[in-house]
C-alpha positions in Angstrom: 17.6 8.8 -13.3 15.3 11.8 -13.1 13.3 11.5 -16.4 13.4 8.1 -19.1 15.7 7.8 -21.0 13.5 7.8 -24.3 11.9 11.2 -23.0 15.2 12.6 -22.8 15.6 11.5 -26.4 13.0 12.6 -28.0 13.0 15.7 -26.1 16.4 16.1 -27.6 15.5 15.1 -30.8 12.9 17.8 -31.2 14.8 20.8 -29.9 17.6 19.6 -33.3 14.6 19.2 -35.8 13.4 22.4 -34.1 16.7 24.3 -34.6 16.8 23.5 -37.9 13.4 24.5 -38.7 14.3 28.0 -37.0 17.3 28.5 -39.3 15.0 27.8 -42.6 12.4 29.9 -40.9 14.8 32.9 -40.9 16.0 31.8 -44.4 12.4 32.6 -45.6 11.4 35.3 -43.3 11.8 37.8 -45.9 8.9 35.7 -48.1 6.9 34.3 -45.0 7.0 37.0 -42.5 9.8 36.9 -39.5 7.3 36.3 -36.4 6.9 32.5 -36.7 10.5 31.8 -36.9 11.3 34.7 -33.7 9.0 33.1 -31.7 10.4 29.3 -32.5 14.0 30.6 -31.7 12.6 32.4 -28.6 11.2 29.3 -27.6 14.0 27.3 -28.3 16.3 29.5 -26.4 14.4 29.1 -23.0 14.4 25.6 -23.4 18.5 25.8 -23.5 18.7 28.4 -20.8 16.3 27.4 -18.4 16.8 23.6 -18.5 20.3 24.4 -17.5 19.6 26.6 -14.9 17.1 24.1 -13.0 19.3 21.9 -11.4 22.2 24.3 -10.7 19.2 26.4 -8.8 18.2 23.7 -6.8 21.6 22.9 -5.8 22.2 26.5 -4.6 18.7 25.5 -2.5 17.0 28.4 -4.8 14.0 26.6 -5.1 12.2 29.3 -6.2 14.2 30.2 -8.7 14.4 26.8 -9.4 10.9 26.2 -10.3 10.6 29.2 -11.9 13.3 27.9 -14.4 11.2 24.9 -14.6 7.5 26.8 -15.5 10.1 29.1 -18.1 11.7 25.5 -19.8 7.7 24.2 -20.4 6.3 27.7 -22.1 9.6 27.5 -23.9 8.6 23.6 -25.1 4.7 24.8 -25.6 6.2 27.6 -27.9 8.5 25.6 -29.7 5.7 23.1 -30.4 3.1 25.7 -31.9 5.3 27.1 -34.2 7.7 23.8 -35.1 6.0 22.0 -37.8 8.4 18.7 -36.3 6.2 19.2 -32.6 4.4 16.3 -32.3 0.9 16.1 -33.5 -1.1 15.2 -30.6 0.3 17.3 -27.9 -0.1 20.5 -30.9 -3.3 19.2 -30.6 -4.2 19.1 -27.0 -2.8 22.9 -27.0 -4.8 24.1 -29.6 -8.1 21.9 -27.9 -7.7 23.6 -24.3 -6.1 27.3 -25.6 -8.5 28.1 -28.5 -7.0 32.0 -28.4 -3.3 30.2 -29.4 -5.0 29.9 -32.8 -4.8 33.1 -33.5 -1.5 35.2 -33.7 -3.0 38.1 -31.1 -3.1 35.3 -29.0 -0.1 33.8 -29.1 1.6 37.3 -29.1 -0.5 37.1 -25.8 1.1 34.3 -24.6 4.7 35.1 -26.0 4.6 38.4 -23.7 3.6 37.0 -20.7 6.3 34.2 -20.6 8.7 37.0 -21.7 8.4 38.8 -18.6 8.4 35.5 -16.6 12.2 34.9 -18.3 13.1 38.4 -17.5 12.4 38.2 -13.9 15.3 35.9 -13.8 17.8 38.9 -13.5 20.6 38.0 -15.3 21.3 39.7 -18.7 20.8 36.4 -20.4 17.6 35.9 -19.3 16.9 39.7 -19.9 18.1 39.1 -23.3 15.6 36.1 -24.0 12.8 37.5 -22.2 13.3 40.4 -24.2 12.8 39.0 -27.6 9.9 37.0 -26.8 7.7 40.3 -24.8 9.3 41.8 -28.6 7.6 39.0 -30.5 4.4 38.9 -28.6 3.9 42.8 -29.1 4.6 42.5 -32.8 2.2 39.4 -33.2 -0.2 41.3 -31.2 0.2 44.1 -33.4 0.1 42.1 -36.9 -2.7 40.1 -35.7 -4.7 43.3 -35.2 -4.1 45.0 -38.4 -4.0 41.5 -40.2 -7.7 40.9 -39.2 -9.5 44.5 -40.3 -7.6 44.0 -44.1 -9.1 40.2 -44.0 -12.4 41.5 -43.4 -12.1 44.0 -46.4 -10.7 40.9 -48.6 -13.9 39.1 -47.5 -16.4 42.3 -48.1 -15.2 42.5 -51.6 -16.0 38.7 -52.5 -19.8 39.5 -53.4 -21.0 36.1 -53.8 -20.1 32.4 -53.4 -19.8 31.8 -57.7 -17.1 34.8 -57.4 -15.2 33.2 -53.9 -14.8 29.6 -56.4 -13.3 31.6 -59.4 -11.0 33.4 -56.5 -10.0 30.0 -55.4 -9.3 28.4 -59.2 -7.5 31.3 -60.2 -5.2 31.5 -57.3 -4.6 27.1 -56.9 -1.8 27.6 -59.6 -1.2 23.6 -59.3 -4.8 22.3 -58.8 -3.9 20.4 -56.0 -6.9 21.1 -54.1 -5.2 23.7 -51.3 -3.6 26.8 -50.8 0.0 26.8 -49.5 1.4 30.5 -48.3 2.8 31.7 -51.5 -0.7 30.7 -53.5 -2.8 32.7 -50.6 -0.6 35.6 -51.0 -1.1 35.1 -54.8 -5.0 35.3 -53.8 -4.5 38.9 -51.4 -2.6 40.4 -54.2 -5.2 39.5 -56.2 -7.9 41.1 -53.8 -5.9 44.7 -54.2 -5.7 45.2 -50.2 -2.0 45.3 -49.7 -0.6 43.1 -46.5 2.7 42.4 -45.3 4.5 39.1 -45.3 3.5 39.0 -41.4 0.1 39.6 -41.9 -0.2 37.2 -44.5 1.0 34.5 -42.4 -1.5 35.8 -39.7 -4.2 35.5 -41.7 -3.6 32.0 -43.2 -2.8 30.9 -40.0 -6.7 31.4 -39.1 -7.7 30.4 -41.8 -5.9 27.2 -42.0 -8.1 25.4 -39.1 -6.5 22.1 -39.6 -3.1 23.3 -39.2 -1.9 21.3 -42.1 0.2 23.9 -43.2 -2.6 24.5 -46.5 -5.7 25.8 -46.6 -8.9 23.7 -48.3 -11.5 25.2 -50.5 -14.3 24.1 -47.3 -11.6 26.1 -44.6 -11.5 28.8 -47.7 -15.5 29.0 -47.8 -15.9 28.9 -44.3 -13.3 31.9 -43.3 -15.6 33.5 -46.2 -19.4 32.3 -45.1 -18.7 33.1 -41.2 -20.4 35.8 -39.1 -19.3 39.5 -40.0 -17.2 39.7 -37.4 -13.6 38.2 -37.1 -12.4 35.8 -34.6 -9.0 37.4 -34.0 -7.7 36.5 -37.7 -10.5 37.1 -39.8 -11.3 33.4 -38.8 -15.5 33.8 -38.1 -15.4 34.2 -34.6 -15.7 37.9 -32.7 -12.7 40.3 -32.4 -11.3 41.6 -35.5 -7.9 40.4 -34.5 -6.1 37.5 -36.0 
């Protein structure tokens, strides 16, 4: 046996909670912004692909090709887990830890590019086809994360004072549980007058959500709002105006 048989299972069980996740993704894209769920199906779909092409590779003796398969099937897993709410928690974690940019959606459009190409140089119109849609979905996230970062600044620039960030936060935590989910924060840019697309919204929660609970806290809300000037690729406090 070449891996244990509860890796294998688990393994498996992800990629279905995964897929699933994908198709709800793309079920709400038009109110959460497509990006999230084109880079979990992108990731998903190198899993597929290149896990069966590893073995038949090394059969054929391509053993380059063979381990390039391989290095493809773990950036498809490492995308899959960002972006799958189902990944588990402590290897999103260990990511996040030792990739700080994959915080920000500039820098996972980054990352999404780069293992775009590496599926494309498969030569096959399959892989061309995946490696295609994920260089697609790293320029757009590189694209949204830029734009997505200068409008948080000007949502930040308007808040003049820390009285006028709490009534912000009361006014737009419709059930006063305490956090912001992604409709509530969109609630709060409408309310700041700077318009943003659905993508950019999610960019910008995602910085702001530092946790990556899927909410934002009033302390994560004060602290986007209370960091230095400048924006840490998503209007997150911490030096490119990128998010």
């Amino acid at each position: 046996k070449l891996l244990p048989k509860k890796v294998v299972n688990e393994t498996a069980t992800f990629v279905n909670e995964a897929a699933n996740e994908a198709a709800v993704r793309f079920h709400k894209a038009g109110r959460d912004g497509p990006i999230r769920a084109m880079a979990l199906l992108g990731g998903l779909a190198m899993i597929v692909s290149n896990g069966i092409m590893i073995f038949g590779r090394f059969i054929k003796l391509d053993f380059t090709g063979s381990l390039l398969a391989l290095y493809c099937t773990l950036f498809g897993f490492i995308v899959a887990v960002l972006e799958a709410t189902a990944g588990p928690p402590n290897v999103q974690q260990a990511i996040r830890y030792y990739a700080k940019f994959l915080e920000y959606t500039w820098g996972r459009g980054m990352l999404y590019f780069f293992v775009g190409t590496l599926q494309a140089s498969h030569w096959n119109v399959m892989d061309w086809a995946v490696g295609g849609w994920m260089m697609l979905t790293g320029l757009i996230a590189i694209m949204v994360g830029g734009s997505a970062g200068k409008k948080l600044q000007e949502i930040r620039s308007s808040i003049d004072s820390e009285a006028t960030l709490k009534q912000q936060w009361e006014k737009t935590d419709a059930n006063s549980d305490g956090s912001l989910d992604l409709a509530e924060f969109a609630n709060f840019v409408k309310r700041s007058g700077v318009r943003m697309s659905q993508n950019e919204i999610a960019a910008a929660f995602l910085a702001i959500d530092k946790n990556h609970d899927e909410k934002i806290t009033f302390e994560e809300f004060f602290y986007w709002w209370s960091g230095p000037n400048t924006d840490g690729g998503d209007g997150g406090g911490s030096g490119l105006v990128l998010i």
